[in-house]
Structure formats: C-alpha cells, structure tokens
N, C-alpha and C positions, 0 to 999 in steps of 0.2 A: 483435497482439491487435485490429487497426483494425478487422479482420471481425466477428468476436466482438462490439464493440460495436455493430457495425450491423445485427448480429441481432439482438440484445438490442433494441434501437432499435424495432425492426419489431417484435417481438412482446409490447412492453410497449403499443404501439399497437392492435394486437389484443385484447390486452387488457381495453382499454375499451368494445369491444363486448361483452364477455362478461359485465361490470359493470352494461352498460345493458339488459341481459336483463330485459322484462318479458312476460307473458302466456306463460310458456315450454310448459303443456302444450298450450297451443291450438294452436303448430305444430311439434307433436312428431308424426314416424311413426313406426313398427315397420318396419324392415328383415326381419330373418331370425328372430325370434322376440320373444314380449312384453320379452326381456333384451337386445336388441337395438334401437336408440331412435336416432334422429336426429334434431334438430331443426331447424330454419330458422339458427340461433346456428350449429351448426357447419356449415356450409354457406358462412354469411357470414363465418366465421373463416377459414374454409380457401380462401373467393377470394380473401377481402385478404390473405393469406399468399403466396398463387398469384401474386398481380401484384406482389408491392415483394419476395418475397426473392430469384426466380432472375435480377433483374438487378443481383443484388450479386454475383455470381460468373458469368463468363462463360460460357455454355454450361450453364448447370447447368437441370439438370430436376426435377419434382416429385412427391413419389409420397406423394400424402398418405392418407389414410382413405376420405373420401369420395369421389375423383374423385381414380384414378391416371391418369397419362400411361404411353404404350406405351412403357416405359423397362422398361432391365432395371437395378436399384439398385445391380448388384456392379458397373458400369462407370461411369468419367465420375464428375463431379461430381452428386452428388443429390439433394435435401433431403428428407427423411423426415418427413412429421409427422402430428403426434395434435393437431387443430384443439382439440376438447374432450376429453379425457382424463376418464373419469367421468362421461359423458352421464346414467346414470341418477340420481346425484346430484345432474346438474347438474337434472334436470327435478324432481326432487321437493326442490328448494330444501337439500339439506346441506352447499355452499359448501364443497364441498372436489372440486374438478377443477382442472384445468393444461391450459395451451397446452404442447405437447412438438414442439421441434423441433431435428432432425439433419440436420449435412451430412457426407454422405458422401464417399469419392472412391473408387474402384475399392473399395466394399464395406468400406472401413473409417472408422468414424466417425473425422470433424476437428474438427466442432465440435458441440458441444449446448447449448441453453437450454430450460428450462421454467420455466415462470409459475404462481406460484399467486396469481390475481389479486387473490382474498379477506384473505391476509395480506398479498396484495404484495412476497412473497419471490419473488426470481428466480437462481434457482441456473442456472448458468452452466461450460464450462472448453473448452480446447482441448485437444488431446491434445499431452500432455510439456509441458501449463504447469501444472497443476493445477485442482482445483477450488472455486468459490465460490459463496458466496450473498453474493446486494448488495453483492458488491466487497470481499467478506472472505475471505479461505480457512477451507475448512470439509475435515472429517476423517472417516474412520470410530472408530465407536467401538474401544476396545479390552476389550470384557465379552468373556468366555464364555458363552457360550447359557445355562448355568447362571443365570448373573445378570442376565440379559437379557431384552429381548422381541422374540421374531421377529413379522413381517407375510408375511399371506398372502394370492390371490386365488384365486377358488374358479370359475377359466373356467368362466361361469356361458352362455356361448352353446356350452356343451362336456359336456350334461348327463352323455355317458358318462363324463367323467375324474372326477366326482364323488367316486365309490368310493375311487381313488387318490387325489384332493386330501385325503379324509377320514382315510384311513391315515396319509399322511404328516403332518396338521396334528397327528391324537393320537400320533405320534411324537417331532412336536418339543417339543410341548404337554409330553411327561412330563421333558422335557429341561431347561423354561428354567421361567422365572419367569409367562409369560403371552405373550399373543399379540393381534395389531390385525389388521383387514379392514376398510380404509376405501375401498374402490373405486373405486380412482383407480392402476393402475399406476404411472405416470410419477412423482407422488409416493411410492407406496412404499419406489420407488428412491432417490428424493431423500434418504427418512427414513432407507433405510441409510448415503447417501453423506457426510449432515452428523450422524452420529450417533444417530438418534434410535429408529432399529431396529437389531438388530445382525446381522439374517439376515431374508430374505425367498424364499417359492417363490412360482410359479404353474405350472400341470403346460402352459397354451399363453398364449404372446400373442404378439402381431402386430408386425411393425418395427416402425411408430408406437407401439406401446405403451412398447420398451423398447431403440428405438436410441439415443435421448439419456441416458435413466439410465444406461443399462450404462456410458458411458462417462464418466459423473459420480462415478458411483463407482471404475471402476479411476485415475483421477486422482485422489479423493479416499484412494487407497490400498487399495481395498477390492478382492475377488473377486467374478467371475461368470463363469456357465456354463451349460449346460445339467444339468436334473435326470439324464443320460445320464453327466456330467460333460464333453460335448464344448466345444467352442467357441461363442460367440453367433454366430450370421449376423447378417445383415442385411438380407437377401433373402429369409425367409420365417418362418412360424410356428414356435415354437419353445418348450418350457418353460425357466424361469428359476431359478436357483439364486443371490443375491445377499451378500452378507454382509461384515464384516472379515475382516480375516485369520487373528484367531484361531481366526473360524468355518469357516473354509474350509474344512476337512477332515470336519465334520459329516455334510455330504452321503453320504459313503462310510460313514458309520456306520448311513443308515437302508435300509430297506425299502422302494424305489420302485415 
C-alpha cells in the first residue's frame, strides 16, 4: 500500500491549489462547446500531477484530460486523470468537483484516488485490498432501487444522447425513490462505492472521468459496465452503468 499512500500524498497536495481558487471565471475558456470549460486551475492541477506522479512508478506515463502524452493507456504503466472533475461547477462556485486519479498497467486499473477537496474526503483503494475513504473501509449500499436513489449524468458535450439519457432517467425515476445530478463524475462514483447512491448511468464519459471510480466501487463490492452491459476499458469513451449488487441486474430490465 506504500504507492497508494504516495499518491494519496501528491493529490492531497493538489489539492490545495484547487482551494486557493480565486477569480475562477476570469481564466476560464470554452474548449468544444459553452459545456465544455477550462480553466487556468485545471491546467495548474494537471502539471503538478504531470511532474511528482510518474516519478513514483518507473516508466509510467500520463494521459490526463487536458494534455495527453503519445501513449497508448492499455500498455505499460499509466496514470489516467481528471485534474478538475466538475469544471462547470467548479467555475460557478458549487464546491462540488474532485481531483480523479488512475494507475493503470496494461489497461487495467491498480490503483485509484480522488479528492473531494471541499469535504476533504479522499476515497482511495488498490485493487484485491479494498476500498476507503480517510483510511476507513467504505461499502456499497445494499437498497434496491425501490428504496434507493440512483445518480445520473446527462453527457451534456453529447447533445444527441439527450433523448436516451432522458428515457433511461424516466425509467429508473419510476423504479426508485428519487434521483441526484451533481456534475461531477468521479464523485458520482464515489457516491455509489461509500453508499450513498445505489445506482448511477451516463450514456458517455471519458477514462478520466471514470477509470478511478469504476475501480472504487468494484473494491467497494459494487457493479459496473457499460450501458451495452460490456466491460469498462480504459482506453476510450464509454457509457457507464454503476451500482451494488443488488442493483446489478437492473440494467437488463430497461430500455437503452
């Protein structure tokens, strides 16, 4: 676990850049659409990430959001990360985005940390140790969707999956108890893997978005997949299917 804590290390350091956030719309761009945002903060998160994580594992390379290296992520050692997770949040002040980051090795995640800097929860695990937040073991829940509330994300840089996102949300909607969209991936995932959603979709997101949850949650006990039902990669876009175990068979009962 000596790795684990020296990512943890580096990205609680990070962190604090993300805290000391002021004047955040004045160096905010537009990338690929008004839903699409960047700002100076994740820029500066994802150098300092660039320079102190891949000389903790020899050889390992970085393939973050904003500025990928000419790697291919299914080989070798990799780290995958989502600098600001929730950029649009993060510029209109709703204190609820994450640092998300994944090391891979030949395409399958080893380790994961994300930061929620705001609570200051840092969910954390290795793969075959399990999963934690702040040094505690954390679980999925065990509701049925009936009693539960699923999270959803509505790939809003994807206006045509709209239709579909909207199908499937008044699907689950007549299923459970209620539903959350806090626009922040990486915690969504968190929210199923410490209990606190007991099912989450998105019809696409990105490695960065959900190579470190996905593997918080199957350590936490939980399920994920694609809405297809296939496997998660980790080499490219992908829609997400998350939940416990009780939920897990849900997916086969809707209308993708």
């Amino acid at each position: 676990m000596e790795l684990l804590k020296k990512i943890e290390s580096v990205v609680k350091e990070a962190g604090e850049i993300v805290l000391s956030a002021e004047n955040i719309q004045d160096c905010t761009n537009l990338k690929t659409s008004p839903a699409d945002l960047v700002t100076a903060y994740d820029v500066q998160v994802e150098n300092f990430l660039k320079e102190r994580l891949p000389a903790l594992v020899d050889g390992a390379l970085f393939y973050g959001e904003e500025e990928t290296e000419n790697c291919d992520p299914s080989r070798g050692w990799v780290y995958i990360v989502d600098p600001i997770d929730g950029t649009a949040n993060f510029v209109r002040g709703f204190r609820q985005s994450a640092i998300s980051v994944a090391l891979a090795k030949d395409g399958k995640v080893q380790y994961a940390v994300v930061l929620d800097p705001y609570r200051k929860e840092l969910f954390s695990a290795k793969l075959g140790c399990g999963a934690f937040m702040n040094g505690k073991p954390i679980h999925v829940s065990e509701l049925p969707l009936s009693k539960g509330i699923f999270g959803m994300g509505t790939a809003p840089y994807n206006k045509e999956l709209h239709p579909r996102t909207l199908k499937l949300a008044g699907q689950l909607l007549a299923r459970s108890c209620d539903f959350r969209r806090m626009g922040a991936a990486a915690l969504d995932l968190c929210a199923v893997a410490c209990g606190r959603l007991d099912a989450f979709f998105e019809c696409v997101l990105s490695p960065w978005d959900y190579a470190a949850g996905s593997l918080l949650i199957t350590e936490a006990g939980g399920f994920v997949c694609t809405l297809e039902g296939d496997e998660v990669p980790v080499t490219e876009k992908c829609s997400m299917w998350a939940s416990n175990r009780v939920n897990a068979e849900v997916l086969k009962e809707l209308s993708c």
